[in-house]
C-alpha positions, 0 to 999 in steps of 0.5 A: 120417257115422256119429255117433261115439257119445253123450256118456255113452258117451264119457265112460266109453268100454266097455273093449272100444271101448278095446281095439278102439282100442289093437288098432286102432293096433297092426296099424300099429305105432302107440305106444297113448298114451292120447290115441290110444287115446281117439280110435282107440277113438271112430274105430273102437271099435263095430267100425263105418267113418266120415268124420269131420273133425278138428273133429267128432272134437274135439268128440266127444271133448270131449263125453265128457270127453277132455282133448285139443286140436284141434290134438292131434287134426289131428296124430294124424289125421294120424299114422294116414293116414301109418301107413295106418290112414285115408284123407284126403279133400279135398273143396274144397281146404279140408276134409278128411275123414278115412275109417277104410274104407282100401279104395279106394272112391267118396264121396258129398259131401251139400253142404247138410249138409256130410257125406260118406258111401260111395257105392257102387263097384259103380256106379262105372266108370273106363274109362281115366284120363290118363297120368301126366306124365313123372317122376310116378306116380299115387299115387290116384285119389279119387272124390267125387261132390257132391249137392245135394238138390232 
């Protein structure tokens, strides 16, 4: 997971992570609030990808300064998968992690630290999957590879 930013970054966010940010949620029709904008701007504002889950990017946000909630941040996340912005992963039914890389993509799953990061596609061959049931289409296949360090 790529660290979001420091602290004294956040708090005073460059109007160019800002911009990045409010561009962000433009390209999917979003409206730029200023809580969307300071969070879009900490998702994507150095121009780099991340997996990050609704409580890391609270806490990011907390340490620079934002005044939002967490449950703010689960809705707004979740406002940015419906508009096409993010992808949700669901690594054990119970987290989820949330990738600003919308390409379809494997994941690695570290289980000791609890962090997802991409594993490379290049690697990876599906050579057949199973037939949908009958009045269903497959809408994903999401790949997620779990590691434990030895």
């Amino acid at each position: 997971m790529t660290k979001l930013t420091t602290p004294e970054a956040c708090s005073h966010q460059t109007q160019q992570a800002q911009t990045r940010g409010a561009t962000w949620l433009g390209t999917a029709g979003l409206r730029p609030t200023r809580q969307r904008v300071a969070l879009a701007a900490l998702l994507v504002g150095d121009g780099e990808h991340r997996h990050v889950t609704a409580e890391s990017l609270f806490a990011a946000a907390q340490d620079g300064g934002e005044r939002v909630s967490l449950a703010t941040v689960y809705n707004t996340l979740r406002a940015f998968c419906e508009a096409g912005l993010m992808h949700e992963i669901t690594v054990d039914g119970t987290k989820s992690y949330f990738d600003t890389n919308t390409h379809d993509h494997p994941h690695f799953y570290w289980e000791d630290s609890g962090t997802l990061t991409d594993a490379p596609s290049d690697e990876l061959e599906i050579l057949r999957i199973p037939n949908a049931p009958e009045g269903a289409e497959i809408a994903a296949v999401d790949v997620v590879i779990r590691l434990r360090r030895k």
